[in-house]
Structures are given as structure tokens and as C-alpha cells.
ROVEXSE-129501 format. One record per residue (C-alpha): residue number from 0; residue in three letters; chain; x, y, z. Coordinates in nm, 4 decimals, always signed. Each point is the difference from the previous one (the first is absolute). Layout:
% ROVEXSE-129501
+-----+------+------+----------+----------+----------+
| pos | code | unit |        u |        v |        w |
+-----+------+------+----------+----------+----------+
| NUM |  ALA |    A |        X |        Y |        Z |
...
+-----+------+------+----------+----------+----------+
This chain:
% ROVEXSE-129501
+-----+------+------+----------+----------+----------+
| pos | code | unit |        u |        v |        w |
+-----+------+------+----------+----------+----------+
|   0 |  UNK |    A |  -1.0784 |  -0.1833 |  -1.5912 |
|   1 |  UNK |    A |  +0.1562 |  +0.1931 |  +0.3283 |
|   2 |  UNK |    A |  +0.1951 |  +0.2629 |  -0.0235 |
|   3 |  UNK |    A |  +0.2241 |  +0.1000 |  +0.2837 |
|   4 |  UNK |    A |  +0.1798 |  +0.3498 |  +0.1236 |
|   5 |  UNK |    A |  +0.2639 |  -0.0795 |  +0.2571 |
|   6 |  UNK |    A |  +0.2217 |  +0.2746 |  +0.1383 |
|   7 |  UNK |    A |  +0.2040 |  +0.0521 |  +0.3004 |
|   8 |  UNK |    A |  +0.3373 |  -0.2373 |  -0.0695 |
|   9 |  UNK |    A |  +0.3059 |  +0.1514 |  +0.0443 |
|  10 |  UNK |    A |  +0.3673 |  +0.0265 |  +0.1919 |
|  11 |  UNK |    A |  +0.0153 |  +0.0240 |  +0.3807 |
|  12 |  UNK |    A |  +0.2471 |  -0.0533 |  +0.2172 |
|  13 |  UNK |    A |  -0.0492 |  -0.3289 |  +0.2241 |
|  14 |  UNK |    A |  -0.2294 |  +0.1252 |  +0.2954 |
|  15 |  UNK |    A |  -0.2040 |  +0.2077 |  -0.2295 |
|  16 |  UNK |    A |  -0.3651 |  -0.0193 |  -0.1017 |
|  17 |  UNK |    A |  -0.1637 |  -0.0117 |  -0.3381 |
|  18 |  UNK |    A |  -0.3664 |  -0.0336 |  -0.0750 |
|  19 |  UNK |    A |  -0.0816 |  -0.1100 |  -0.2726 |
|  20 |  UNK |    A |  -0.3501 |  -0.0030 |  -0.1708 |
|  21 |  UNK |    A |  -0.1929 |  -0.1846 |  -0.2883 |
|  22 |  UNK |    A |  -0.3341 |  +0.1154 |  -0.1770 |
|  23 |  UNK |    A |  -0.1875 |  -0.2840 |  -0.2253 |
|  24 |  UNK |    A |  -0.2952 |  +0.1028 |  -0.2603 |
|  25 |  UNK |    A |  -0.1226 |  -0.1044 |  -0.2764 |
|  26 |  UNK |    A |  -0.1282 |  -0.3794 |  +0.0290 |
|  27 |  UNK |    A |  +0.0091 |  +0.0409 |  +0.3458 |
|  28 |  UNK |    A |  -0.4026 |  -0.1692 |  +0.1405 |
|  29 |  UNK |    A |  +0.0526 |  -0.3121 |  +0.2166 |
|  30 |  UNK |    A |  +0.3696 |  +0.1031 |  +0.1544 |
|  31 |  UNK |    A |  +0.0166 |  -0.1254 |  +0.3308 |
|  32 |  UNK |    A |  +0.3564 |  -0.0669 |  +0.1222 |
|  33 |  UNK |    A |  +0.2605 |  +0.2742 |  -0.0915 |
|  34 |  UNK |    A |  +0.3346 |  -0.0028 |  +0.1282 |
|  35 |  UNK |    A |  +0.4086 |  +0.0231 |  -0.1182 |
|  36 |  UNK |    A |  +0.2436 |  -0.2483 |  -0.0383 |
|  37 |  UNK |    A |  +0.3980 |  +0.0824 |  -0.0545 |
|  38 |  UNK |    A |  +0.2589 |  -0.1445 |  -0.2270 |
|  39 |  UNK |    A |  +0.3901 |  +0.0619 |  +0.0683 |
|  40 |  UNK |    A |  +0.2255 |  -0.0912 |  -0.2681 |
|  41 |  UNK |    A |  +0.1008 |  -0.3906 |  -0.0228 |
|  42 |  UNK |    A |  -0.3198 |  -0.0482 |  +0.2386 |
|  43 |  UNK |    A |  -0.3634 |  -0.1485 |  -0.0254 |
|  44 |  UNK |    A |  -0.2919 |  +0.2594 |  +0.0035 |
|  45 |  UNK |    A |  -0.1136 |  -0.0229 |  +0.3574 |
|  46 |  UNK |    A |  -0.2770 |  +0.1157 |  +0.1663 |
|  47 |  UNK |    A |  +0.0337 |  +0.3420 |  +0.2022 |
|  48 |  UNK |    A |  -0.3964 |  +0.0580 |  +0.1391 |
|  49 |  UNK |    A |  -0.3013 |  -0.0546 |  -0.0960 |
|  50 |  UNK |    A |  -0.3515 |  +0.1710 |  +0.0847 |
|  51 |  UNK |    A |  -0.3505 |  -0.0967 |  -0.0325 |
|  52 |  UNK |    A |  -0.3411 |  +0.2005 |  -0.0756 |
|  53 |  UNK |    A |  -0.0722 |  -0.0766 |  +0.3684 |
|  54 |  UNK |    A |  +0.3587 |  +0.1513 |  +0.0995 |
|  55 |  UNK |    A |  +0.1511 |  -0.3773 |  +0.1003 |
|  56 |  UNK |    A |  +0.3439 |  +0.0565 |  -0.0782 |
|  57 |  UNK |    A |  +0.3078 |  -0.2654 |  -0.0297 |
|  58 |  UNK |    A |  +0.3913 |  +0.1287 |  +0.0858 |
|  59 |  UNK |    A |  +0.3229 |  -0.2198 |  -0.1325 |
|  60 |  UNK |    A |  +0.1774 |  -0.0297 |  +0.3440 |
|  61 |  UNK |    A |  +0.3158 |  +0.1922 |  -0.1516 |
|  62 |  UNK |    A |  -0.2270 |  +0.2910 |  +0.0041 |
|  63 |  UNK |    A |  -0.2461 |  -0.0282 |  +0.3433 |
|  64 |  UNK |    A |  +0.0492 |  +0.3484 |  +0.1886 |
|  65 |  UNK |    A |  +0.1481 |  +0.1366 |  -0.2597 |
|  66 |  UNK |    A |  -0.2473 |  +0.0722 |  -0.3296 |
|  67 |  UNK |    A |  -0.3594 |  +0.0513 |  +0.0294 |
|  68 |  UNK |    A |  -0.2831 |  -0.0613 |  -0.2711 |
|  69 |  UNK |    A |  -0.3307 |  +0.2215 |  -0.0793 |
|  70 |  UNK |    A |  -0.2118 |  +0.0186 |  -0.1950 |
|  71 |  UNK |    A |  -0.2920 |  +0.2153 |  -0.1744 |
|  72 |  UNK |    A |  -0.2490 |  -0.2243 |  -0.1212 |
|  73 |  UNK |    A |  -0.1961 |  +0.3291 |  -0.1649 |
|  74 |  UNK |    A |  +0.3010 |  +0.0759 |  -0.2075 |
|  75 |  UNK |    A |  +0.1300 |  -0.3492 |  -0.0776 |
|  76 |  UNK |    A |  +0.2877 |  +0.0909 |  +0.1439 |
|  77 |  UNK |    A |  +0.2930 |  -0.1540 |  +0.2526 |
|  78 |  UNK |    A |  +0.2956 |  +0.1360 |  +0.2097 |
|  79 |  UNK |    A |  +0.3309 |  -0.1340 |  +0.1673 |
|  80 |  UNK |    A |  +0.1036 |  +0.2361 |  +0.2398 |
|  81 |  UNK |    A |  +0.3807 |  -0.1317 |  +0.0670 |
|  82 |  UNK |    A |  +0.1899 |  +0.0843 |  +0.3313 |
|  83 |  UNK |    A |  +0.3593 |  -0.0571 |  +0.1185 |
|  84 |  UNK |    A |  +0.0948 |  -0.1267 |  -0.3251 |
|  85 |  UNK |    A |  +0.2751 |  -0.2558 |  -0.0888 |
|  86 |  UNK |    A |  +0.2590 |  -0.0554 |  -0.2878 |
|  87 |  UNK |    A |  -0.1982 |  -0.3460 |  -0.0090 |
|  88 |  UNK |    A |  -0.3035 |  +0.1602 |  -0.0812 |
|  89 |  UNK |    A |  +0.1566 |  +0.1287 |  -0.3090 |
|  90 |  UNK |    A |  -0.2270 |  -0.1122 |  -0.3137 |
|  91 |  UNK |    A |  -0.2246 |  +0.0398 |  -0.2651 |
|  92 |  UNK |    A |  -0.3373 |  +0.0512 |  +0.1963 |
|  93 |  UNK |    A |  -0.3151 |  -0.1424 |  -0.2330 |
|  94 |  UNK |    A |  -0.3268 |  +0.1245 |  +0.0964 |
|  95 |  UNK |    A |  -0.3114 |  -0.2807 |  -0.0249 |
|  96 |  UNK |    A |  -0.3372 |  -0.0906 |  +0.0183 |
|  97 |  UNK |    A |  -0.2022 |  -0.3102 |  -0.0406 |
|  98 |  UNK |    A |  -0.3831 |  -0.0044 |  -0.1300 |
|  99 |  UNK |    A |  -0.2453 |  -0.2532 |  +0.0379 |
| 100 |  UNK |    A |  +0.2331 |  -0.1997 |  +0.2222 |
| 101 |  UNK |    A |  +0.1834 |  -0.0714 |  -0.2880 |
| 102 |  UNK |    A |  +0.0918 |  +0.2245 |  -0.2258 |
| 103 |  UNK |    A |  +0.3796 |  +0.1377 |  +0.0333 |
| 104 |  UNK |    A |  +0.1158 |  +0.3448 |  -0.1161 |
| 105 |  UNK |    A |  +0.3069 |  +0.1564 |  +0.0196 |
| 106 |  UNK |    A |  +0.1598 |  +0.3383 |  -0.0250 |
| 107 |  UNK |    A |  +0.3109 |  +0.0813 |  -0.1867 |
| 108 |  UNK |    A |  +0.1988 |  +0.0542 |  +0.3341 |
| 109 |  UNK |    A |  +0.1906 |  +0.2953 |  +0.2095 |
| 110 |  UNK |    A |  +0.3323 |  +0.0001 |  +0.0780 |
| 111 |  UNK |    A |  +0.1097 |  +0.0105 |  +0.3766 |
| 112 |  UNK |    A |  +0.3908 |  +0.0579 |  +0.0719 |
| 113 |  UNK |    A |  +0.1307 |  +0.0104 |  +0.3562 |
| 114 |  UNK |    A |  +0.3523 |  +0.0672 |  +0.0768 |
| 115 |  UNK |    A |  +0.1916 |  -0.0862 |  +0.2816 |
+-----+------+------+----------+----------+----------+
């Protein structure tokens, strides 16, 4: 099993930052792509960013400019640093990781408010 800490969620007003940041342990040997994906109310999850071991990282166009991903592959551990924030960015924020390739885990989610 993986455990995950996530912190950071919050209210800003739009053009604010957040950053928001994930730790995994437990079952955590074979992780190689960790990342978060978003889900507003009355919407799909959807993909945020995504970052591999090697540091290859993958942006949803709504957020390109905007949010950067990190990683610490010593501490299992993942950040979202969030920039000029919108009231369409407004979500639950779900930290993840995948092992083996193919192996999906999921954290219980932060909640990110931005008001206009």
C-alpha cells in the first residue's frame, strides 16, 4: 500500500500562487511517474502534470506557463508550484504516482479555491 501526505490547497484570489506538495511512503519501490490531476465539481478528473524519475514532465495546456512540477525522487515526494491563478483552476487537486508502469495510486485530494 502507498500512503500519501499532501498539503498546500487553499483560497487565493485569482492571480495568486499556491504550491502545493505530496509525500508517498510506504509501498513506495518501483514508482516512476508521479504527477497531479484536478477534478472541479460536475467535471472529469483531468490531468494537471506529470513528472518522471528522469524529470520528463507533461503540462495540460490550460496550465503551460502557469504551474510547474518537481520532484524529489529521495523523498518520494512531488510539488505544483501554481502561478497567476484562475477561478477555473478551482478544484480538488489529487496527488499520484504510478509503479511499475502500471500500478495507479491516488491521494485523498487538496482543495484549491480561487476567487475572482
Amino acid at each position: 500500500q502507498v500512503q500519501f501526505v499532501e498539503s498546500g490547497g487553499g483560497l487565493v484570489q485569482a492571480g495568486g500562487s499556491l504550491r502545493l506538495s505530496c509525500a508517498a511512503s510506504g509501498s513506495t519501490v518501483g514508482v516512476n511517474v508521479m504527477g497531479w490531476y484536478r477534478q472541479a465539481p460536475g467535471n472529469q478528473r483531468e490531468l494537471v502534470a506529470r513528472i518522471s524519475t528522469g524529470g520528463i514532465t507533461n503540462y495540460a495546456d490550460s496550465v503551460k506557463g502557469r504551474f510547474t512540477i518537481s520532484r524529489d525522487n529521495t523523498k518520494n515526494s512531488v510539488f505544483l508550484q501554481m502561478n497567476s491563478l484562475k477561478p477555473e483552476d478551482t478544484a480538488v487537486y489529487y496527488c499520484y504516482l504510478r509503479k511499475w508502469a502500471s500500478y495507479d495510486y491516488w491521494g485523498q485530494g487538496t482543495e484549491v479555491t480561487v476567487s475572482s
